[in-house]
N, C-alpha and C positions, 0 to 999 in steps of 0.2 A: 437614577442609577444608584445602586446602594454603596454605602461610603466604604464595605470591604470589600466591593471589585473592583475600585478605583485604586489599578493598580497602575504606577507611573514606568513600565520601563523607558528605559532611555535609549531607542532603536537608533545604534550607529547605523548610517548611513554608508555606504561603499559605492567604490568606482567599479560598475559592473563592467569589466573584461569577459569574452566570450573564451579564451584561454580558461579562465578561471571556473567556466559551468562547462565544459566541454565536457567532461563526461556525465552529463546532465542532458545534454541537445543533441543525442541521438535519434529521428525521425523513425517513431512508430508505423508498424505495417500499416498500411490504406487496406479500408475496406473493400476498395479494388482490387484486394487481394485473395480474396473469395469469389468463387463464382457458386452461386446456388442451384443453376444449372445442372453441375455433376454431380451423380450420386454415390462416386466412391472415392475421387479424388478431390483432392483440395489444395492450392497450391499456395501453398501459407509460408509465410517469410520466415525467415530462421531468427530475427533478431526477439527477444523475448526482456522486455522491460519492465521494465515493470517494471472517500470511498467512502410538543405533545406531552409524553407521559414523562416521568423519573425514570432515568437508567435503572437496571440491575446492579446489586450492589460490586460483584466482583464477577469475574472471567469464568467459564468452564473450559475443559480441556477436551479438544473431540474426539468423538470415536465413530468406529464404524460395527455398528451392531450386525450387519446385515439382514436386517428385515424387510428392506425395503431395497431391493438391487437392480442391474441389466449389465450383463456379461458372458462373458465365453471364455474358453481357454486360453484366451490373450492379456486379456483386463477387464479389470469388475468396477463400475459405477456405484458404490454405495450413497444413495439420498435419504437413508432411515431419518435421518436430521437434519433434513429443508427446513423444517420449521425454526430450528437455531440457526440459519441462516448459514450456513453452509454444505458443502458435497465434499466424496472423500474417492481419488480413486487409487488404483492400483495397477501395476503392469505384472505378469504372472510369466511371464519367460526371459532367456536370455536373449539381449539383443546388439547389435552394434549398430544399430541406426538410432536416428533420434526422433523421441515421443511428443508428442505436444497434445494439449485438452484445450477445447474451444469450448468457451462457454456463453451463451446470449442469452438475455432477460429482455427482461420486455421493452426499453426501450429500445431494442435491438442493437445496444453497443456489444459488439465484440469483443470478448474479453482471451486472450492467449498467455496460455501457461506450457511452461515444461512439465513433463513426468518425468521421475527416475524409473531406473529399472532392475530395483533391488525387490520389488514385491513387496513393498512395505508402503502406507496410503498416503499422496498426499493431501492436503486441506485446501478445498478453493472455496472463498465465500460466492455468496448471491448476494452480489451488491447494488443489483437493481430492485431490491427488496419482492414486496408478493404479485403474482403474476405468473405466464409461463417462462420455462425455462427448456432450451433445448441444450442439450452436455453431449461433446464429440470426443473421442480418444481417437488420436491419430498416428500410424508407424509412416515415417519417411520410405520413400522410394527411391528416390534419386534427387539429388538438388534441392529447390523448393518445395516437393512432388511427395505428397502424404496421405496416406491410403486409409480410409475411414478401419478400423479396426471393429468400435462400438458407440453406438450410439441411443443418449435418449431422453423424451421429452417429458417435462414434468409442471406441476402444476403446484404451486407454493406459497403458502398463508404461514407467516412467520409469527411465534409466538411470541414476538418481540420487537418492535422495527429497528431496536439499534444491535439485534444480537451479529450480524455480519461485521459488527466495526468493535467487537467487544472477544470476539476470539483472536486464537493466532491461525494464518493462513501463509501459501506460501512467500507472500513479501514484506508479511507483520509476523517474523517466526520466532515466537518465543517457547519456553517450557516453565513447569514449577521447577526446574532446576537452573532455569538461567541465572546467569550474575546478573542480568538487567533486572531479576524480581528481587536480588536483596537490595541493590543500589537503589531502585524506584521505590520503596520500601524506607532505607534511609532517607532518600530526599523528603519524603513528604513525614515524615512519623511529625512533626510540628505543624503541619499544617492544619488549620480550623475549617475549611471547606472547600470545594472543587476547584476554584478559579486560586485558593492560592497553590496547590498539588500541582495545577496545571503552570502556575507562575514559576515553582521551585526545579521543576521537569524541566520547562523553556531553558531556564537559567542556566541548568547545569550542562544544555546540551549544547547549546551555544557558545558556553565556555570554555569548557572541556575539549569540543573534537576540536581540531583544524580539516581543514580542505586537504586532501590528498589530488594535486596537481597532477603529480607523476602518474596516480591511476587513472585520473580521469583523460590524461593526454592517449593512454594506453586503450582506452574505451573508444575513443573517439578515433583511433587509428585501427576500428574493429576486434580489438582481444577482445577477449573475454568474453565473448557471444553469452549469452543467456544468464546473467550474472545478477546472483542475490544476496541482499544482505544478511550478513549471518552477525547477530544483534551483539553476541557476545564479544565475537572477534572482532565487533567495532568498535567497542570498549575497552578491550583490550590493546590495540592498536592506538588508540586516541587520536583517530584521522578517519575521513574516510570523502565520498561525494554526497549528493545531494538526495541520492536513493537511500543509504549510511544514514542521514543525521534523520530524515520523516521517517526510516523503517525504526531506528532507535526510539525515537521518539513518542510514533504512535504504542510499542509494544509497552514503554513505562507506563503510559496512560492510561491504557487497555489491564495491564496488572493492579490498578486501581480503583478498574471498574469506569473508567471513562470513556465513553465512547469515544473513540477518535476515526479519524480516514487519511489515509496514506493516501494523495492524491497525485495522479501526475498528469501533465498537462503540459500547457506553453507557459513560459513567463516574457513576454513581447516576441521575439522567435527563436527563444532557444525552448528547447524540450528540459526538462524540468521537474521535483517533485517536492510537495509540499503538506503542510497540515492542515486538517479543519477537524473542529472539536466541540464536542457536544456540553454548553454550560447549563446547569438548573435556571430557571428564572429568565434564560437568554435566550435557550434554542441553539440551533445549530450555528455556529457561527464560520460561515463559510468562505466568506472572503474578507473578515477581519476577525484578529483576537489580542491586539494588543490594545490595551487604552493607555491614551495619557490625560485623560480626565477629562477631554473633552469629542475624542473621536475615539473609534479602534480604527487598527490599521492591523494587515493578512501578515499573518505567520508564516516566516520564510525560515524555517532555523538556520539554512546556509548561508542565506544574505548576510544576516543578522552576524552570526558569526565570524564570515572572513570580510566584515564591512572595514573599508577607513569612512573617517567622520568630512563623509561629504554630504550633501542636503539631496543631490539627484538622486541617489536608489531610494532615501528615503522615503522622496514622493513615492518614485517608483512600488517600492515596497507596500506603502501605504494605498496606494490606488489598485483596487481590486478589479478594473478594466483590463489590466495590465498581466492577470493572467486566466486563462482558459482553459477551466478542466475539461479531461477527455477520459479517464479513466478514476475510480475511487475503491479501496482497496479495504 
């Protein structure tokens, strides 16, 4: 291992409380929750949670060209740019029901997203990289109860394999106007190569936020149904959950050109989300990124952050058994 990634941090260890991840461990809809059976309805849970070569050096910003569509007077599907590793859609009227996009790649994990309904596009990667894809835009009916609007399948050779973890999408939402890209921008202007950008990013996010308690009690008591981080206003706030510090986190990364994944999963049985990050020379490092010169141990930035100095989460933290992705963003 080269003697400038032997980076030492010092990963306080914390008493992990289930109070404290609560609004972290909310239980993602089961696939049980589809029947592929139907062919217009789909009765999809309302909770919406929500991932080789040298990377690309820096971000692109998406768009939708429409060259490549499937739609109707409802919503339009734009895939012109599968190949940078994500889809754009749109909803085209007024509604007061609510919209959701299901998206499945080829391992056939199910991926659920909200749509707004301003007509304006959102970003969902393909984060199962190349393969088919089938994309569904769906208007509720009543209850769980959601009415296929548009749908369609596609076929996707990515010019890139790390371009779906190198844009912004809607749980990694950032702009060239965010405060995250001047401040991601400050942290690293010293830095000499990727693991220390990544070491300077860790640091400051771990230190900087706190836990916000009271929202995650507030989540975990069902508010805020479909809730996303908005990267600025985390920053702003200097608090937030566990979704808050990896959406912050993977967006610095990503304004640097580092692939990163917003991943969310289990951490033993609370629901959960976390980072993994693409190093030169390393690969992906998916269930560790910290070294202290003689192992790495997974990158929790919430652990880390609201730890006290006890040796249990540490292990915890450091034993990548210990947590189980189910989605990667």
């Amino acid at each position: 291992m080269k003697k400038d990634k032997r980076f030492a941090y010092v990963i306080m260890a914390l008493v992990m409380l289930i109070g404290l991840i609560a609004g972290c461990a909310s239980k993602p809809a089961s696939e049980d929750d589809f029947d592929d059976g139907e062919e217009f309805y789909w009765d999809l849970a309302s909770e919406m949670i929500p991932l080789s070569e040298s990377p690309p050096a820096m971000f692109s910003t998406p768009t939708a060209p429409g060259t490549l569509t499937k739609g109707n007077n409802k919503a339009t599907i734009d895939y012109s740019n599968s190949k940078d590793g994500y889809i754009m859609v749109r909803y085209l009227q007024s509604s007061t029901k609510q919209l959701r996009v299901l998206v499945t790649g080829p391992s056939n994990t199910q991926y659920q997203y909200t749509l707004k309904q301003d007509a304006t596009y959102d970003v969902y990667p393909l984060s199962d990289g190349n393969g088919k894809y089938t994309i569904g835009v769906y208007e509720q009916t009543e209850g769980n109860r959601y009415a296929t609007i548009v749908s369609a399948t596609i076929e996707v050779k990515l010019n890139d394999e790390f371009a779906p973890f190198l844009i912004p999408n809607q749980y990694v939402n950032f702009t060239a106007d965010s405060t995250a890209v001047a401040k991601a921008a400050e942290l690293v202007k010293d830095a000499n190569n990727t693991m220390e950008k990544v070491a300077k990013i860790y640091d400051f996010v771990v230190a900087y936020l706190s836990y916000d308690r009271v929202f995650a009690r507030e989540i975990s008591q069902g508010k805020h149904v479909g809730y996303l981080p908005d990267v600025d206003a985390v920053l702003a706030k200097g608090k937030g959950i566990c979704f808050d510090y990896a959406a912050l986190m993977a967006s610095m990364l990503r304004l640097q050109g580092i692939p990163s994944k917003l991943v969310i999963g289990y951490a033993g049985s609370l629901y959960h989300a976390w980072i993994n990050v693409y190093i030169e020379d390393i690969g992906w490092i998916d269930q560790a990124i910290y070294f202290d010169g003689k192992k790495w141990s997974l990158m929790d930035p919430t652990f880390v952050s609201t730890s006290n100095s006890t040796n249990a989460v540490s292990r915890f933290v450091g034993e990548g058994n210990a947590y189980t992705q189910k989605y990667a963003y």
